[in-house]
C-alpha positions in Angstrom: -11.4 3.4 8.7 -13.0 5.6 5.9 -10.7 5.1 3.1 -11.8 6.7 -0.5 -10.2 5.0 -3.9 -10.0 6.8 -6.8 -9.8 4.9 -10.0 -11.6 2.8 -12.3 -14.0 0.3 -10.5 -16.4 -2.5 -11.6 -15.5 -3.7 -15.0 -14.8 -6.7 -15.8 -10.8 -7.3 -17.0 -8.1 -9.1 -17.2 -5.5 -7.5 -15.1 -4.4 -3.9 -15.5 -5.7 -1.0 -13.0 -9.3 -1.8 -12.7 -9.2 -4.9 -11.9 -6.8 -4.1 -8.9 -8.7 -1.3 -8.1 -11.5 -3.6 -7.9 -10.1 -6.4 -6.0 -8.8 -3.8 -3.4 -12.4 -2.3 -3.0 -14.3 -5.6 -2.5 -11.6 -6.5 0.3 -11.7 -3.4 2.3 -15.1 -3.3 2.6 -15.1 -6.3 4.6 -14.0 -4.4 7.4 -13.9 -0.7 6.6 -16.3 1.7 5.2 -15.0 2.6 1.0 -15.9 4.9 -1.2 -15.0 4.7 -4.9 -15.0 7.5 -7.5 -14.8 6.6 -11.3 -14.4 8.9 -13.9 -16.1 7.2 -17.0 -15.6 8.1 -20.8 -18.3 10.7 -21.0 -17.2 12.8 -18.5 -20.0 11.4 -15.8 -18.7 9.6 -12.6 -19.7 6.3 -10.8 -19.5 6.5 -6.9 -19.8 3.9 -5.1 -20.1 3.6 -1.4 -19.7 0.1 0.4 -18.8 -1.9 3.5 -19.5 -5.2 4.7 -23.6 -4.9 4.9 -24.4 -2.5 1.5 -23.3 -1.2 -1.6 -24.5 2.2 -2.4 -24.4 3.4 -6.1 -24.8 6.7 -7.8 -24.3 8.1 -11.0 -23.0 12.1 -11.1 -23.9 13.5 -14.9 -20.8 15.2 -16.5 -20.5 19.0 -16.3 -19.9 19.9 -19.8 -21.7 17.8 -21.7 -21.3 19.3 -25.3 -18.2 17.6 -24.9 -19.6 14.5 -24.7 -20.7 14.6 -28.1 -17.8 15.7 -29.7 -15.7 12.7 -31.2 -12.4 14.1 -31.7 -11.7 14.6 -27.6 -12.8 11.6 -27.4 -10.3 10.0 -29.9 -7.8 12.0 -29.4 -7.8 12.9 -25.6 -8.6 10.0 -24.0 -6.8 10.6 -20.8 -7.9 14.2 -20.4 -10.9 14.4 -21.7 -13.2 12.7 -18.7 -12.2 14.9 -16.1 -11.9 18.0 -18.5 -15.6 17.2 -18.5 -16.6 15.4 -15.1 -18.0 17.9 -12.5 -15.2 18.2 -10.3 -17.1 20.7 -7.7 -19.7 18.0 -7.6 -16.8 15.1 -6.9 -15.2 17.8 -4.5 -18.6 17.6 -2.3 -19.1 13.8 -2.5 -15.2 13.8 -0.8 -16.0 15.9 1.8 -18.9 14.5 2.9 -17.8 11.0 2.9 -15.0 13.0 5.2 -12.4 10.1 4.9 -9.3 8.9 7.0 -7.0 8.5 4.3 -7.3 9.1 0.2 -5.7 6.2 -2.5 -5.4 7.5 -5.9 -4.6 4.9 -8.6 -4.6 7.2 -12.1 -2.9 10.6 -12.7 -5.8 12.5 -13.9 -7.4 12.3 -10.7 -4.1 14.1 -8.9 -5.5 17.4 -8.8 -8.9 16.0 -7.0 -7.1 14.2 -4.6 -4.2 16.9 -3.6 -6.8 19.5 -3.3 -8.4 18.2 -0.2 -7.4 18.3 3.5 -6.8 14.4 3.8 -3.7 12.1 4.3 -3.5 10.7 0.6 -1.3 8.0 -1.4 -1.0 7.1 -5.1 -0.6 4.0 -6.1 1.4 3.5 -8.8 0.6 0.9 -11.4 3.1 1.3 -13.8 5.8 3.3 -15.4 4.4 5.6 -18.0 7.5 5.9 -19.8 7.9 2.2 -20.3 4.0 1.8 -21.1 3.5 4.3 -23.9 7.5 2.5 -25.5 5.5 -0.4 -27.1 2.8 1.6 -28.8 2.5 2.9 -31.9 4.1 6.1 -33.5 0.6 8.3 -33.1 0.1 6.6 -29.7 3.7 7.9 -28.0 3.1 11.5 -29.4 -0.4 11.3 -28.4 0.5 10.0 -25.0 3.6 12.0 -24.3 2.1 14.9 -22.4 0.6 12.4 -20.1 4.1 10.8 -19.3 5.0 14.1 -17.9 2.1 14.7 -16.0 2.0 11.5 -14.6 5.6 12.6 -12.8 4.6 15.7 -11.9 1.7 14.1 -10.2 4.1 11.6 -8.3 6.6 13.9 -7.3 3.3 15.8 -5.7 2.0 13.4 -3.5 3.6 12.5 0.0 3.5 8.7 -0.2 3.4 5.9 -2.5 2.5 2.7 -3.0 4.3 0.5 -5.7 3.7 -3.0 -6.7 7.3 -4.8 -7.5 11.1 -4.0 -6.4 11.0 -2.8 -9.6 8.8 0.0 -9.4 9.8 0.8 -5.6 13.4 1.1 -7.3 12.6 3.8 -10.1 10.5 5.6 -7.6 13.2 6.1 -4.8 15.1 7.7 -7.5 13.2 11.0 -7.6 11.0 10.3 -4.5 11.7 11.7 -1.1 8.7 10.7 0.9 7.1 7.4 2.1 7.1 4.3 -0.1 5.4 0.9 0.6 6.3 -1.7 -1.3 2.9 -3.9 -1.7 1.7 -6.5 -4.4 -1.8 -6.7 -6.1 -4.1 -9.1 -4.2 -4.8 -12.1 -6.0 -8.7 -12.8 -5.1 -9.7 -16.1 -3.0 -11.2 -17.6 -5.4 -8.5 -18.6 -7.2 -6.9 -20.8 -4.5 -10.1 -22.6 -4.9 -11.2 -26.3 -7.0 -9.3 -28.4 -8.1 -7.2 -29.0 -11.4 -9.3 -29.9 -14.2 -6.7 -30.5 -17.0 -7.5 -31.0 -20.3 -5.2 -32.0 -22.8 -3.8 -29.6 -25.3 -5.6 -26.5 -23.7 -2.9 -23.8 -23.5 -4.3 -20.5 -22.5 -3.3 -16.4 -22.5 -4.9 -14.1 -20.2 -4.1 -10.3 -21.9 -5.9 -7.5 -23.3 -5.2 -7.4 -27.1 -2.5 -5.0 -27.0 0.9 -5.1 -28.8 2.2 -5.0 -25.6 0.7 -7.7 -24.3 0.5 -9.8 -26.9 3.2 -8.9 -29.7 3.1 -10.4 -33.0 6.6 -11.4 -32.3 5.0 -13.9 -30.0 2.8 -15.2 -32.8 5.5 -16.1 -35.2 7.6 -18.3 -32.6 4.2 -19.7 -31.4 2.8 -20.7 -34.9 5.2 -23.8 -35.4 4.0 -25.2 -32.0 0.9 -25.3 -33.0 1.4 -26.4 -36.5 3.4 -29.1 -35.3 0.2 -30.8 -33.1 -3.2 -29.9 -34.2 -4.6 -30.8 -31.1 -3.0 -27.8 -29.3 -5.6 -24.8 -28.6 -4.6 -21.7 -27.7 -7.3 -19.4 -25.8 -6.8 -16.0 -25.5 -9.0 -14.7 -22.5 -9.3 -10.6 -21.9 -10.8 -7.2 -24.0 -10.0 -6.9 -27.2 -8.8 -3.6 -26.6 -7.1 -2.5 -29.9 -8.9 -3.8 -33.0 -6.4 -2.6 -34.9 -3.9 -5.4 -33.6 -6.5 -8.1 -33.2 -7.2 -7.9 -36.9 -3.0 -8.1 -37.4 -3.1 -11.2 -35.3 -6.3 -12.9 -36.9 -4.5 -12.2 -40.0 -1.0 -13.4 -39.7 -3.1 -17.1 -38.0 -5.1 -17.4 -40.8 -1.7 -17.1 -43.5 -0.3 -19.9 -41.4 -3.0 -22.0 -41.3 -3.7 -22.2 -37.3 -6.6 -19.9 -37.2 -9.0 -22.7 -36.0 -6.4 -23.1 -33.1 -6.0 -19.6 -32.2 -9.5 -18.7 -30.2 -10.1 -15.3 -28.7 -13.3 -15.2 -26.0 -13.1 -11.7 -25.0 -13.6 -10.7 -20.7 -14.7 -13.8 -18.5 -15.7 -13.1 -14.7 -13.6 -14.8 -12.0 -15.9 -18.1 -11.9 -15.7 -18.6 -15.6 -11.8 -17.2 -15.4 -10.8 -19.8 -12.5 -12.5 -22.7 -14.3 -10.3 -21.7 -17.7 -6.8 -21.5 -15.5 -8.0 -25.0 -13.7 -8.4 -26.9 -17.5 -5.4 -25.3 -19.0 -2.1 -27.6 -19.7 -0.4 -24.0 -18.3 -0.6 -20.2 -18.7 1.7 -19.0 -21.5 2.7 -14.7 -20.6 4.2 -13.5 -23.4 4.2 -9.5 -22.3 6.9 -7.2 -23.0 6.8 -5.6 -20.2 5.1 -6.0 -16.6 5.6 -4.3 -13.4 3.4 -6.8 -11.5 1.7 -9.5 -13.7 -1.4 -10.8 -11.8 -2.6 -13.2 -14.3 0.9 -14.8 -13.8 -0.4 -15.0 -9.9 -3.7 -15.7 -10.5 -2.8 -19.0 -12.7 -0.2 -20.2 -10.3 -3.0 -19.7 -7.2 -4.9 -22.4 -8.8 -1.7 -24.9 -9.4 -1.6 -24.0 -12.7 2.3 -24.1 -14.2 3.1 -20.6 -15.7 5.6 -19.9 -18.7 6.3 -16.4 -18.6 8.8 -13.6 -20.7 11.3 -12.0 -17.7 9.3 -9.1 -16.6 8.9 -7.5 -13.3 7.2 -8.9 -10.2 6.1 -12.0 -10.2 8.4 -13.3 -12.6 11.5 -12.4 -10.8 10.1 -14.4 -8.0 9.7 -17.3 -9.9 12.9 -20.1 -9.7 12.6 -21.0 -13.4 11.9 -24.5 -13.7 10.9 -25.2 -10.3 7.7 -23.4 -9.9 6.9 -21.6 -13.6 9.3 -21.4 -16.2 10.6 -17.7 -17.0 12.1 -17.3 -20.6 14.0 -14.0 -22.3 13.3 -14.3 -25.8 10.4 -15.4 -27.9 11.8 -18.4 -29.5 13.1 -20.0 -26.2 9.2 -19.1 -25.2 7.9 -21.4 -27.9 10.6 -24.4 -27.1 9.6 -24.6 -23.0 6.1 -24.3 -24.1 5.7 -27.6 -26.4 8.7 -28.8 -24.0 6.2 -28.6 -21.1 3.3 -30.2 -23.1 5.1 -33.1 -23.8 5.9 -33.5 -20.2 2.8 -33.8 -17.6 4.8 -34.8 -14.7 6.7 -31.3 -14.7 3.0 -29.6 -15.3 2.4 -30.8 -11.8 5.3 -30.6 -9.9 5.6 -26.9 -11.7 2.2 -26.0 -10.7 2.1 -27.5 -7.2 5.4 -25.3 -6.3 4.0 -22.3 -8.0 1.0 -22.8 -5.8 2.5 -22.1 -2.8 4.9 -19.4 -3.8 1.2 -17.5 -4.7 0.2 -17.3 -1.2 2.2 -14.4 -0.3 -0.3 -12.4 -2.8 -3.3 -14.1 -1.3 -6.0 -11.1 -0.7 -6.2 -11.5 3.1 -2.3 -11.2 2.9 -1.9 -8.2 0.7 -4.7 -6.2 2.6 -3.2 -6.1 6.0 -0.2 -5.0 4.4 -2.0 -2.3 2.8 -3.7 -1.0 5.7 -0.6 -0.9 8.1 0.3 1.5 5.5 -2.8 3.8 5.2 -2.0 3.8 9.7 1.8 5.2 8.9 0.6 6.9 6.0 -2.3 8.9 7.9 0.3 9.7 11.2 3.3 10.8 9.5 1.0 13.4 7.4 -0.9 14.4 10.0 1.7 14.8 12.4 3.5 17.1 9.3 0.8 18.9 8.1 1.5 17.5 4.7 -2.5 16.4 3.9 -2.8 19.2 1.4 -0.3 19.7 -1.1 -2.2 21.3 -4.0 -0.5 24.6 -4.4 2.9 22.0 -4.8 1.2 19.8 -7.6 -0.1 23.0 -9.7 3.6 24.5 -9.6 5.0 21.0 -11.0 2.3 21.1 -14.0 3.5 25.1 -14.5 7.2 24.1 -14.1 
């Protein structure tokens, strides 16, 4: 099967779309032929063709690259402005020629590229703008509202979907009427590999630096944990994606005296990343809001005993205290975490339980599931004439 992804591809990260994205690419190519388009910041694109003997990479310069230099799009358009100033004629042509069985679009700004050609197509959806753009700041919600509603317009275009949680599957059914596949992120082999490596007092996050992710709220029910035993460590693995809240969260460590305890390292590969989860005393998941929560998957792969807020997907699977601990406030966070430190009997039978409810996400798993739908996906829209709904998605956006 040809099967073309379009989303971000190749970074290193610490959950979120890309690194899906990613994980999804290097699996299909084992037995399919991929190509992958990413829009990068300046407007240029990455395209990557693979399968299981070569990767193929080439770089496509941006159309309008005045735009490039100008730092207010940039700033304040973040979304839009790469494909305002990507050469979508240029990405049109790289499609066409790769000719493939079925398209896979996993961001909204790259709707229009996908529902214009002939193809049987699916988004995947990642997340639920409107719940995504509720934790940020005042600027970032006005900023981001436009893209909320064209990230529904966009859904409601396309003739299939695939979603990553109940959750997700749930708010989707609401207001869509076509095909929807219910599939998890893949959690990469590697992570089922090794052995446990524990080291005492090692307790470990694996976020981007977002307020999101990592609220402050967090911080203050944390901070007497670690005051009370000064051999606790607390590494915080993933980009440091908004400065402006790192610098809140360095400062509020340093007024209470546990800066030396708090240690941020920035993006780790998988090799470094599976070595960190195998030390760790456990993974500690203090997001506000998930609709998946691979780290959550990835640490429990390994064995390693996961204390988690009650998101979505993976944390609704979890019996809490059997195999990861799921808490609903911040304080009752902080008490399971030094509870579980003091206990190293429940680390292990915690992480050996969690270890096998992560095999259902293993990558072999996910993938078959995945391509039985791209098979139902490609007949049903063939067999309906539904591959090109363009002239659908550009009366939504007009609507």
């Amino acid at each position: 099967m040809r099967i073309l992804l379009l989303g971000d591809y190749g970074a290193v990260a610490s959950g979120g779309i890309s690194r899906t994205v990613t994980l999804i690419a290097d699996a299909l190519r084992k037995d399919h032929e991929v190509k992958v388009i990413s829009v990068l910041p300046d407007g240029s694109a990455k395209v990557i063709t693979a399968d299981a003997s070569r990767v193929q990479e080439a770089l496509l310069p941006p159309r309008k690259r005045f735009l490039c230099n100008i730092p207010f799009l940039k700033k304040f358009v973040p979304i839009a402005f790469p494909l305002f100033a990507a050469d979508k004629k240029r990405l049109g042509e790289e499609i066409r020629t790769f000719s493939p069985d079925i398209i896979d679009c996993h961001r909204p700004f790259y709707a229009g590229i996908a529902l214009c050609q002939p193809y049987p197509k699916v988004f995947s959806v990642h997340g639920i703008f409107d719940k995504e753009i509720d934790y940020g700041s005042l600027p970032f919600r006005i900023l981001y509202y436009p893209h909320k509603n064209h990230f529904r317009k966009a859904l409601a275009a396309f003739p299939a979907l695939i979603t990553p949680s109940a959750y997700v599957t749930s708010m989707m059914r609401v207001s869509m009427p076509g095909q929807v596949f219910e599939i998890p992120p893949p959690v990469s082999d590697i992570f089922f590999t090794g052995r446990r490596k524990r080291v005492p007092g090692q307790l470990l996050c694996v976020s981007r630096v977002i307020q999101q992710k990592l609220p402050l709220e967090f911080f203050r029910n944390i901070a007497g944990v670690l005051r009370r035993d000064e051999g606790l460590r607390l590494h915080i693995i993933g980009p440091k994606t908004s400065r402006t809240h790192l610098r809140d969260i360095r400062s509020f460590v340093d007024q209470q005296g546990i800066a030396e305890q708090v240690i941020f390292h920035g993006s780790l590969g998988d090799e470094d990343l599976k070595e960190r989860y195998a030390q760790c005393e456990m993974l500690i998941h203090p997001s506000q809001h998930e609709t998946f929560g691979l780290v959550n998957a990835e640490a429990m792969a390994g064995g390693s005993p996961v204390v988690t807020m009650d998101t979505e997907g993976v944390a609704k699977e979890i019996t809490s205290g059997e195999n990861g601990i799921v808490c609903s406030t911040y304080p009752e966070l902080a008490l399971q975490v030094e509870k579980l430190h003091q206990d190293e009997s429940l680390q292990r039978s915690v992480g050996l339980n969690g270890k096998k409810l992560a095999w259902k996400w293993k990558c072999s798993a996910t993938m078959k599931l995945r391509i039985k739908a791209y098979e139902q996906i490609i007949a049903k829209q063939k067999v309906l004439g539904r591959e090109n709904r363009y002239e659908d998605y550009y009366e939504n956006r007009s609507a």
